[in-house]
C-alpha positions in Angstrom: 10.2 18.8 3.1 9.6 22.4 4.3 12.1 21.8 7.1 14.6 20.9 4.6 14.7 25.0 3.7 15.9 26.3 6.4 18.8 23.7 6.2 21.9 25.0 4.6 23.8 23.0 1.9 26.7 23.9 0.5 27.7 22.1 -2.5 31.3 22.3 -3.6 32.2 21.6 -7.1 34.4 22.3 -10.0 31.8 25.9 -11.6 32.4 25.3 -15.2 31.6 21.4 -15.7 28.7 19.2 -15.0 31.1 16.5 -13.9 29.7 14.3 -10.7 28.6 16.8 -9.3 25.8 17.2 -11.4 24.8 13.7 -9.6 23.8 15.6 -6.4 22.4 19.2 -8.0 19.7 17.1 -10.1 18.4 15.8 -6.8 18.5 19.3 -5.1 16.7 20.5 -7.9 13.9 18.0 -8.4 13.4 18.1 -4.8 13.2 21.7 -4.8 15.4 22.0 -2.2 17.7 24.9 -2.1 21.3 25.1 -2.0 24.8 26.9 -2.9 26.9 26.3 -5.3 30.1 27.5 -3.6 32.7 27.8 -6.5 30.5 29.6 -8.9 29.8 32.3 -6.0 31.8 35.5 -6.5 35.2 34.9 -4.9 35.0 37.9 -2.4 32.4 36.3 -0.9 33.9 33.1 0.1 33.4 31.5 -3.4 35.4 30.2 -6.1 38.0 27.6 -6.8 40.2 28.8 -4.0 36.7 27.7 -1.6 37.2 24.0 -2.6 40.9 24.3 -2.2 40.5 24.9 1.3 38.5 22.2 1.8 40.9 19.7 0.6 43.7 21.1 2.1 42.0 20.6 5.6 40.7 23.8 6.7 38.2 22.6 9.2 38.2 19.7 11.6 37.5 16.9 10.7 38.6 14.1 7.8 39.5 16.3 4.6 38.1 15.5 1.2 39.9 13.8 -1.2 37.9 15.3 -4.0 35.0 17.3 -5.0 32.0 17.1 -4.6 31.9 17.8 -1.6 29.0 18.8 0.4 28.8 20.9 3.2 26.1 20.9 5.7 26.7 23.0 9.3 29.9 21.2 11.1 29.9 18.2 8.5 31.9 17.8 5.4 31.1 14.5 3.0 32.6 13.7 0.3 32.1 10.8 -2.8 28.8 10.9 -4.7 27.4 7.6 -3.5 28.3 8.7 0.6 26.4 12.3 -0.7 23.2 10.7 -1.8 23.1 8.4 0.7 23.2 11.1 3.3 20.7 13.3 1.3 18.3 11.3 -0.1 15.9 10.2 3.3 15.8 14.4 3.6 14.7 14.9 0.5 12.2 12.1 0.2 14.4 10.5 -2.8 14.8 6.9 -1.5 11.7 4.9 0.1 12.0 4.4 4.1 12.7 0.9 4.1 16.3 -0.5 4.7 16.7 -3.1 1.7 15.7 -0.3 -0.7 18.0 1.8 0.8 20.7 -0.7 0.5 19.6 -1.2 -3.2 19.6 2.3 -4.3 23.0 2.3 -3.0 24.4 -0.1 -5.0 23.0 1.0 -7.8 24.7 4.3 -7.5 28.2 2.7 -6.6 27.8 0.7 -10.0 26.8 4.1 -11.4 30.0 5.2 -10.6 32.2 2.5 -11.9 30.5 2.9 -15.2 31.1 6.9 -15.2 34.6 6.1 -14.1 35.2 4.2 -17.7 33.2 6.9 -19.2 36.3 9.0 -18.1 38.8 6.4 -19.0 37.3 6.8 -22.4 39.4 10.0 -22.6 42.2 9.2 -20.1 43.4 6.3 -20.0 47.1 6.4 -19.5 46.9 9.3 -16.8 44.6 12.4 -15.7 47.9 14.7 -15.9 48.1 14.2 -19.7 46.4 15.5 -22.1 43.8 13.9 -24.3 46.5 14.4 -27.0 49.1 13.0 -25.4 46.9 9.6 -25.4 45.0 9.5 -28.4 46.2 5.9 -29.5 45.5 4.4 -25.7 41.7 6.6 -26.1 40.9 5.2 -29.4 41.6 1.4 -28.0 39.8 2.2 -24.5 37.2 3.6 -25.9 36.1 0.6 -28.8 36.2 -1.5 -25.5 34.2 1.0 -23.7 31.7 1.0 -26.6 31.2 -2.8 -27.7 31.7 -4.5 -24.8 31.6 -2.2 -21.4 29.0 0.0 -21.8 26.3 -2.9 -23.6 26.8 -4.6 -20.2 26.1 -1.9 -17.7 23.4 -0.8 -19.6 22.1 -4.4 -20.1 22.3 -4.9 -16.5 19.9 -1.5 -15.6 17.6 -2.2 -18.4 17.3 -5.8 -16.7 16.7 -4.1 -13.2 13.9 -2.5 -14.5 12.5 -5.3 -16.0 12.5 -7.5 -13.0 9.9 -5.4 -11.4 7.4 -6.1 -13.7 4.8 -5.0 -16.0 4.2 -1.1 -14.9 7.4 -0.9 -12.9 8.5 2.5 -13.9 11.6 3.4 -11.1 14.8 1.6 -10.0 13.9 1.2 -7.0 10.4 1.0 -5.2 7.4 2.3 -7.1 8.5 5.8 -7.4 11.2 8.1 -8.5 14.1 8.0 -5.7 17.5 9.8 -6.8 19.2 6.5 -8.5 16.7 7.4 -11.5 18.0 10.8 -11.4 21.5 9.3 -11.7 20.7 7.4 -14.4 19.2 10.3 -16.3 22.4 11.8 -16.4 24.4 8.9 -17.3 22.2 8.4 -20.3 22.5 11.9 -21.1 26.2 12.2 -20.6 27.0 9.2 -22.6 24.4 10.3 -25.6 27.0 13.2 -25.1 29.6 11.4 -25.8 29.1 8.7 -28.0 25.6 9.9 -30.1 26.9 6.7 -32.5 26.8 4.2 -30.2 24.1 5.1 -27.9 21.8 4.9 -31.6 22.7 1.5 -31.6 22.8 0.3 -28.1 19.3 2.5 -27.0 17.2 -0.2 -29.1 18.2 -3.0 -26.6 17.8 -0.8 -23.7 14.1 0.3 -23.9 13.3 0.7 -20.2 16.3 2.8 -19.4 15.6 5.1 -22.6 12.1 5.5 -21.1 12.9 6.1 -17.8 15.6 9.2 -18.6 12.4 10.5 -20.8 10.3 10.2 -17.6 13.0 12.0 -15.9 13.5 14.7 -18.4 9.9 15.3 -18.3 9.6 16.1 -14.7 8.4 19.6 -14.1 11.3 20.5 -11.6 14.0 18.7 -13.8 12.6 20.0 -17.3 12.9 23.3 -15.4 16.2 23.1 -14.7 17.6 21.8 -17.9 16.3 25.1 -19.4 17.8 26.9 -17.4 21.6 28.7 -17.2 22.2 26.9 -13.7 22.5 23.6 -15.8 25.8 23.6 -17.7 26.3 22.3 -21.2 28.6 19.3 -21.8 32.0 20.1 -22.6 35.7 18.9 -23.6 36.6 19.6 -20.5 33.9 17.6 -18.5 33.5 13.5 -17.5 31.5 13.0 -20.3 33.9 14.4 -24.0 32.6 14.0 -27.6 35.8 13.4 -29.6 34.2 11.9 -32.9 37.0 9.8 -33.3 36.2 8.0 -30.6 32.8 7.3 -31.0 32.5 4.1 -32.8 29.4 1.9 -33.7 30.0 -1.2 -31.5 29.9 -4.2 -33.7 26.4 -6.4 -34.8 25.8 -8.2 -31.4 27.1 -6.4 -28.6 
């Protein structure tokens, strides 16, 4: 791990939200890794919005982003949360060495990101380049469906993952934390965010994942961080919104 620090990542994200790219700064911080957050450096020196805006435009060799995050590391630009972990994860110890679990972790983190995808199209749903008030009807409907029948399953599905590995198996994937459980910290805290309402309701089918994000929490390096300024509250402008109207008990059963 002390190799690691002399390594220089370069995270590039949107500075004022959490968004996904709070995926890959909780593993850089419970590994204790360090790294730069290029857009909420100073501007005059190389930071800022305009820094992620050259990357997607191209600036350097190579296959340009499509969209933050983005991380830079030397000559090599990746791109996509799932492809950013994947990469990461072996150098900071946050997956076990064998390939299956590798392959797991994976998919977990590629369902991780449908399910944060709905939790956007909570808000969204007709188009990003509207405003929440311009599809409040189309939210409203998205999100009951989100609520009763979406999130239940997804959550259903992780609790069940945990489940299968038996009495005292504490972690996604092998028999300690890698950085899918890091992930799903953040999902549960985004959507408790979100939808306080529903998350009451659901959490007491879910017990396993409800432990495991207190596990998380707990974690010296994470608790650390969450106490910190470098971790951004939740906003309205952010993947995970609170818009009360939205956040509707699912019904008796889902």
């Amino acid at each position: 791990m002390s190799e690691q620090n002399n390594v220089r990542y370069e995270l590039y994200y949107w500075p004022s939200i959490q968004g996904r790219g709070e995926f890959i700064r909780l593993a850089f911080e419970e590994a204790g890794v360090p790294y730069i957050d290029v857009a909420r450096s100073p501007q005059d020196q190389g930071g800022g919005v305009q820094a992620i805006m050259r990357l997607l435009r191209g600036d350097l060799e190579g296959l340009p982003p499509f969209a933050p995050p983005i991380l830079k590391v030397g000559n090599l630009v990746i791109a996509q949360v799932a492809n950013i972990l994947q990469y990461l994860a072996p150098r900071l110890g946050l997956v076990p060495d064998d390939e299956a679990s590798r392959v797991q972790a994976n998919q977990i983190q590629l369902t991780l990101a449908d399910l944060a995808s709905e939790a956007h199209d909570a808000h969204h749903p007709v188009a990003t380049s509207l405003y929440y008030e311009d599809q409040k009807p189309e939210a409203r409907r998205r999100a009951g469906h989100l609520v009763t029948e979406r999130l239940p399953k997804f959550l259903g599905y992780f609790d069940r993952a945990l489940e299968r590995g038996g009495k005292g198996h504490d972690y996604l994937v092998g028999a300690g934390l890698s950085y899918v459980d890091l992930s799903m910290f953040q999902t549960i805290s985004g959507f408790r965010y979100a939808f306080p309402k529903a998350m009451a309701r659901i959490e007491s089918s879910i017990p396993r994942l409800v432990a495991l994000h207190d596990r998380v929490a707990a974690r010296p390096r994470i608790a650390a961080y969450l106490a910190s300024e470098r971790r951004l509250p939740f906003n309205e402008s952010d993947l995970f919104r609170h818009y009360p109207e939205l956040d509707v008990e699912p019904a008796k059963g889902a």
